[in-house]
Structure formats: structure tokens, C-alpha cells
MARLUM-518753 format. One line per 5 residues: their letters; for each residue x, y, z of N, C-alpha, C, CB. Coordinates in steps of 0.1 Angstrom, whole numbers, m for minus. Glycine has a CB too. Example, Ala and Ser with C-alpha at 12.3 -4.5 7.8 and 13.67 -1.06 7.14 Angstrom:
as = 132/m57/78/123/m45/78/132/m33/78/113/m45/90 | 128/m22/71/137/m11/71/129/0/79/141/m6/57
END
This chain:
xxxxx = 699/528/1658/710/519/1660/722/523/1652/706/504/1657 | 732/523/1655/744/526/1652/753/520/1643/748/527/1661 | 755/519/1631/756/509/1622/775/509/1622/747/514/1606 | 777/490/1625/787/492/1629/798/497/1618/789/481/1634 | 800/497/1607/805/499/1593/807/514/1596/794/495/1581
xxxxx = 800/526/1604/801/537/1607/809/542/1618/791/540/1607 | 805/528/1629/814/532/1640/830/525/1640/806/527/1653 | 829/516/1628/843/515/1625/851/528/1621/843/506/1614 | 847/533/1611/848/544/1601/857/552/1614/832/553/1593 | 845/556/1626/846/566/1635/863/565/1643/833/563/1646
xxxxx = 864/547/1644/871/542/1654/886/552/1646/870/522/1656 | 887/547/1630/898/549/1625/899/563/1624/900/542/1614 | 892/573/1621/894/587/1624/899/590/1634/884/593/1623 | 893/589/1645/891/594/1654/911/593/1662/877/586/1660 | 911/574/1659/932/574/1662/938/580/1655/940/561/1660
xxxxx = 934/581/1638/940/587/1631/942/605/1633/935/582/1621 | 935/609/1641/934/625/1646/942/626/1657/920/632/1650 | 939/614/1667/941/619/1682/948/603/1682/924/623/1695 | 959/601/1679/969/586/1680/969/586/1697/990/587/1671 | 969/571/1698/972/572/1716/988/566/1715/959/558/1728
xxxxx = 997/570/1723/1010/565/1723/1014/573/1716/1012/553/1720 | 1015/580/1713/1027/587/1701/1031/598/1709/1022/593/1685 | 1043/588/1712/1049/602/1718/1065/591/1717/1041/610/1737 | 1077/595/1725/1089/590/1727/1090/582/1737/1098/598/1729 | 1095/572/1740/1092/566/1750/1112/560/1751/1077/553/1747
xxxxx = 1115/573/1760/1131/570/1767/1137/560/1772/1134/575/1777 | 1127/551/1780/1135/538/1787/1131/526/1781/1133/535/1802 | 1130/527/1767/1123/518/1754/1137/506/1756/1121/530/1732 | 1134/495/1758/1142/481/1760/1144/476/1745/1132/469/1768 | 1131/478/1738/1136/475/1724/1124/485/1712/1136/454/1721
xxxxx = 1133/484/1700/1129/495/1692/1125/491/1678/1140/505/1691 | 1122/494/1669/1127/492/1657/1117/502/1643/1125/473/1656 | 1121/502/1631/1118/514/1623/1112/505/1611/1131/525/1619 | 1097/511/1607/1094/507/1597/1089/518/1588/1086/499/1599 | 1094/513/1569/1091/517/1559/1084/517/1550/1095/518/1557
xxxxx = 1071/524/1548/1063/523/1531/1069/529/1519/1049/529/1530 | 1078/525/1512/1086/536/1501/1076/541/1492/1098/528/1492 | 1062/533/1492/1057/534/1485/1048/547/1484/1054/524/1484 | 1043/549/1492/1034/559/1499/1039/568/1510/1023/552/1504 | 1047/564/1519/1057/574/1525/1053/570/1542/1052/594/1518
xxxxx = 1049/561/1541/1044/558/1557/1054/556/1565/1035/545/1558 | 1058/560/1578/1072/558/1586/1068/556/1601/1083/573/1586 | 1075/547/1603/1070/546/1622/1078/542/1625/1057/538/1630 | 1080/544/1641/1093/540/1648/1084/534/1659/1105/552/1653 | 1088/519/1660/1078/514/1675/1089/513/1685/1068/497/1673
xxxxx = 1087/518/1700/1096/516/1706/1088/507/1717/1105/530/1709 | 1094/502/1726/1087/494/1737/1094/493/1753/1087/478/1731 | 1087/489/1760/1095/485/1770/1095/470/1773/1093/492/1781 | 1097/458/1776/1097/448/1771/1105/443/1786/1102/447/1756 | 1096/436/1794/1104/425/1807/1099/416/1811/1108/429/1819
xxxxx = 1104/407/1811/1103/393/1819/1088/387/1809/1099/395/1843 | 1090/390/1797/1082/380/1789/1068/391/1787/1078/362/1798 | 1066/405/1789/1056/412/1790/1062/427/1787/1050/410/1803 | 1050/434/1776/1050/445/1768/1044/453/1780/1041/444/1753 | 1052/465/1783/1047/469/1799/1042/484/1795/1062/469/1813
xxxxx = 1050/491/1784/1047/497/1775/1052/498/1760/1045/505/1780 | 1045/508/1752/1050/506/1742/1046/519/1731/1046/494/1738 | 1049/529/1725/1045/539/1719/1052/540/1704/1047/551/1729 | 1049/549/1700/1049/547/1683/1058/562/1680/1028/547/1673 | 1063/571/1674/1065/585/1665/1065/577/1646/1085/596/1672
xxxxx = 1064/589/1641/1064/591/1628/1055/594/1619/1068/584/1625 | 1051/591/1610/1041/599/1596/1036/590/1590/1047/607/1585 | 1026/592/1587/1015/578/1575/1003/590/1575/1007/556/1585 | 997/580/1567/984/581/1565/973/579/1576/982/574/1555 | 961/582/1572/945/575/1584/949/563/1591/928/569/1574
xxxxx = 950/553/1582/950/539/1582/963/535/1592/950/533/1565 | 976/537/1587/987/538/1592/993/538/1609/990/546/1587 | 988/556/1606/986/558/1623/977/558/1630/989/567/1628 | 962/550/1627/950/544/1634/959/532/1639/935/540/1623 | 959/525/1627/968/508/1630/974/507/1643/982/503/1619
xxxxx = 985/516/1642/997/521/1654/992/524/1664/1007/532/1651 | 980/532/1662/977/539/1677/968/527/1683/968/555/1677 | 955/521/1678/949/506/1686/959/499/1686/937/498/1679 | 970/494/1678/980/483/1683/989/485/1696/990/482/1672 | 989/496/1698/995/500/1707/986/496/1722/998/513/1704
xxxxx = 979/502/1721/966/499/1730/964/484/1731/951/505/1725 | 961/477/1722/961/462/1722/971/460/1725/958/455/1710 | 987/458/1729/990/450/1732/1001/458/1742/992/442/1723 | 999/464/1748/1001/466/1762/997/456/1773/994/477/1764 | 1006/453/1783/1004/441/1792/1003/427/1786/990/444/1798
xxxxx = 1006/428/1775/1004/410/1766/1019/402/1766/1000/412/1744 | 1021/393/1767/1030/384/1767/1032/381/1751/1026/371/1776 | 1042/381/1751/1047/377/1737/1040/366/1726/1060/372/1740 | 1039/357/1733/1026/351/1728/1015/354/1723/1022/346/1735 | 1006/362/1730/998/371/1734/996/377/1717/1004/381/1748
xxxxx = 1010/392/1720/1011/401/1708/1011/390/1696/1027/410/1707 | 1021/379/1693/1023/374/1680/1010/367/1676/1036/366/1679 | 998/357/1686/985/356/1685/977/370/1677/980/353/1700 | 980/381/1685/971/387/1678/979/397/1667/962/394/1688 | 987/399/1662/994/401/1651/988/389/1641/1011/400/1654
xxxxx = 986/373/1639/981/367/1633/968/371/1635/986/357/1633 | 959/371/1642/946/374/1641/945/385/1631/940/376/1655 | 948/402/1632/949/411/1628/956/412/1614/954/416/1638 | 964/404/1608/968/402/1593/958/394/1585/982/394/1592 | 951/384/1595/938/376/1588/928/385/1586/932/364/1597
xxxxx = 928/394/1594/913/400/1592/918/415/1582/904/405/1612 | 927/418/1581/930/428/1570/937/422/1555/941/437/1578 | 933/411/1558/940/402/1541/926/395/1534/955/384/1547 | 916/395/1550/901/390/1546/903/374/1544/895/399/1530 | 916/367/1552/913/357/1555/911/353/1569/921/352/1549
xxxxx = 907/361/1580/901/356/1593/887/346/1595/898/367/1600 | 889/337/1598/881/326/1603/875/334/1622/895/309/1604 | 882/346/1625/879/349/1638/869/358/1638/890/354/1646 | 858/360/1645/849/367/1646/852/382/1649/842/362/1654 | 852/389/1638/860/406/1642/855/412/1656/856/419/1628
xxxxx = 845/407/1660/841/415/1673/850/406/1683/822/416/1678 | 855/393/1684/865/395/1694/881/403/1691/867/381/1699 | 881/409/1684/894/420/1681/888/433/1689/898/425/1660 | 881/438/1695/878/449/1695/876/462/1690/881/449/1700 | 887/474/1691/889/483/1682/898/478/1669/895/495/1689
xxxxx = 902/464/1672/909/462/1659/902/461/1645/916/451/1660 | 889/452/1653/880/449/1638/881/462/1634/864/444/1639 | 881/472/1637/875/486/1623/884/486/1616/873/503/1627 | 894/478/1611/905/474/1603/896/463/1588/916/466/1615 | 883/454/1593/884/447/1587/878/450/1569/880/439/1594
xxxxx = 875/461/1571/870/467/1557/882/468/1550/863/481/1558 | 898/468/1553/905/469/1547/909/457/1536/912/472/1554 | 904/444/1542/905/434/1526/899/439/1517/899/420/1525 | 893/449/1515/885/450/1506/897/462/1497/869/454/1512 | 907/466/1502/912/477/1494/930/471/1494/908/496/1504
xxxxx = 933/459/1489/948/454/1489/955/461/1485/951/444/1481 | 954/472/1486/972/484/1487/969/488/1498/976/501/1473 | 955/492/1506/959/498/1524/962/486/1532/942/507/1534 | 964/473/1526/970/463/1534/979/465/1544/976/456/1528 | 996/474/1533/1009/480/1540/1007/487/1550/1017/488/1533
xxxxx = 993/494/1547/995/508/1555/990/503/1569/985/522/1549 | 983/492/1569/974/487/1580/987/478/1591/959/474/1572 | 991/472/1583/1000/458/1588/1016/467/1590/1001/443/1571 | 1016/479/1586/1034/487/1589/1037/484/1604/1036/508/1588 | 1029/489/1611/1028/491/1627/1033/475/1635/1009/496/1630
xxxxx = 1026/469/1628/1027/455/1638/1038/444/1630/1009/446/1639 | 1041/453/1617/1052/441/1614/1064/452/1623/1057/435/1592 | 1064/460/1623/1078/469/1628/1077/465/1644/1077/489/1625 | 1067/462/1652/1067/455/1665/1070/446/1665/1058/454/1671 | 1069/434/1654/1075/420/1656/1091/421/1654/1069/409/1644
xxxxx = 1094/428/1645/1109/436/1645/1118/439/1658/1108/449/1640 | 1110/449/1666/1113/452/1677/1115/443/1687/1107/459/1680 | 1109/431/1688/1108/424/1695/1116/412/1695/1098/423/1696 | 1120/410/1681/1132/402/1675/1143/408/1676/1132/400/1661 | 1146/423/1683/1161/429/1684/1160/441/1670/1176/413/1681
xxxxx = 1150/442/1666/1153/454/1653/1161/461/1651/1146/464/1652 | 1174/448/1642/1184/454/1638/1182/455/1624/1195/448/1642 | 1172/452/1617/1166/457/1598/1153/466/1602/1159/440/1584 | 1158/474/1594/1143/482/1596/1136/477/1584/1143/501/1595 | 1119/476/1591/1114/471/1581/1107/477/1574/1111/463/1583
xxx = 1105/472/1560/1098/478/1544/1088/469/1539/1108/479/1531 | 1080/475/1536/1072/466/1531/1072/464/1517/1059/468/1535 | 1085/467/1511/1085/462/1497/1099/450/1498/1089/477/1484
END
């Protein structure tokens, strides 16, 4: 049996090698840029965004494992979601990486392999860059955001 703590491990390598979405995305409706000054993490989330639905949405820039794992399942997760939808699981996904979720990490899917991160409060930023620079985008990302 396959111990999930390993196939987490796997999940976050594996985006962190081979990111899904990273690439440019040209007819991006809305955009926005986030910063770790601290550690050097950078992403640009761009989207396409109509009639109340993320139709797509892709990521460029530089981080760490953690960073562009985050970016690449977030991306995947909230494709086709209603706004609602994303900002639901943006709170689910800050609970379970702060190690205050009340939600059962197996309904997050690939997200749970995130939840070992309460356990290390500085890969917090690196985890959470991605989806606060999407709530940005989705507010008009006219501040790019930092996580200091």
C-alpha cells in the first residue's frame, strides 16, 4: 500500500518538474503578478474569465517546488469554477496550509499534498503566492501582489 505522505511528496514533485498551465495565455481577460521578496518566488496568473466562470487560466514565472506545484494544481483546480467556487476553495486551501482546516484533505484532491505544509510556516508564502495573485486577478490586478 502506498503511503499517502509519499504520494503527496510525488504529487508536489512531479508539478513542480512538469507545471500544467505554464505557459502564456493571449486572450487572458484578467491578469495579475505576484511577489516573494523574500525568497524570490514570481508568478504571473493570467485567466480568461466570463459570464461568472474561470474558462481558463495559466501561470509563467519562477519559485521554488512548493510555489510552482501550488500554481500548477491551482490551476487545474479551478478551471471551469465560478467565482464562488475559486474563492471557496482558496479558503479551504489557506486552512489546510496554515493547519487550520476543519475539511477533510481528501476532499481537496491533488490539493491536499499541500497539507504537510503547516508544519513548515515560512513555505506558507510559497504555497499561498499562486492563489492570492488569482484573487488579485480576479479583483482587476491593479497591485501586484507580495507577500510581505
Amino acid at each position: 500500500m502506498i503511503n499517502p505522505r509519499e504520494l503527496y511528496q510525488e504529487i508536489i514533485l512531479d508539478h513542480g518538474r512538469r507545471p500544467r498551465n505554464f505557459r502564456p495565455l493571449p486572450d487572458a481577460s484578467h491578469s495579475a503578478e505576484g511577489k516573494n521578496p523574500l525568497c524570490g518566488d514570481h508568478v504571473i496568473v493570467r485567466l480568461r474569465y466570463r459570464d461568472g466562470i474561470v474558462e481558463d487560466v495559466a501561470f509563467e514565472g519562477s519559485g521554488c517546488a512548493i510555489s510552482t506545484a501550488a500554481a500548477s494544481t491551482m490551476t487545474e483546480a479551478v478551471k471551469g469554477k465560478s467565482r464562488a467556487e475559486v474563492d471557496a476553495l482558496f479558503h479551504e486551501f489557506h486552512d489546510l496550509v496554515t493547519g487550520k482546516s476543519a475539511t477533510d484533505p481528501e476532499e481537496l484532491g491533488k490539493l491536499a499534498a499541500f497539507a504537510g505544509v503547516s508544519e513548515f510556516p515560512m513555505r506558507v508564502k510559497c504555497a499561498t503566492l499562486a492563489w492570492h495573485t488569482l484573487q488579485s486577478a480576479l479583483e482587476g490586478g491593479h497591485i501586484a501582489v507580495s507577500t510581505e
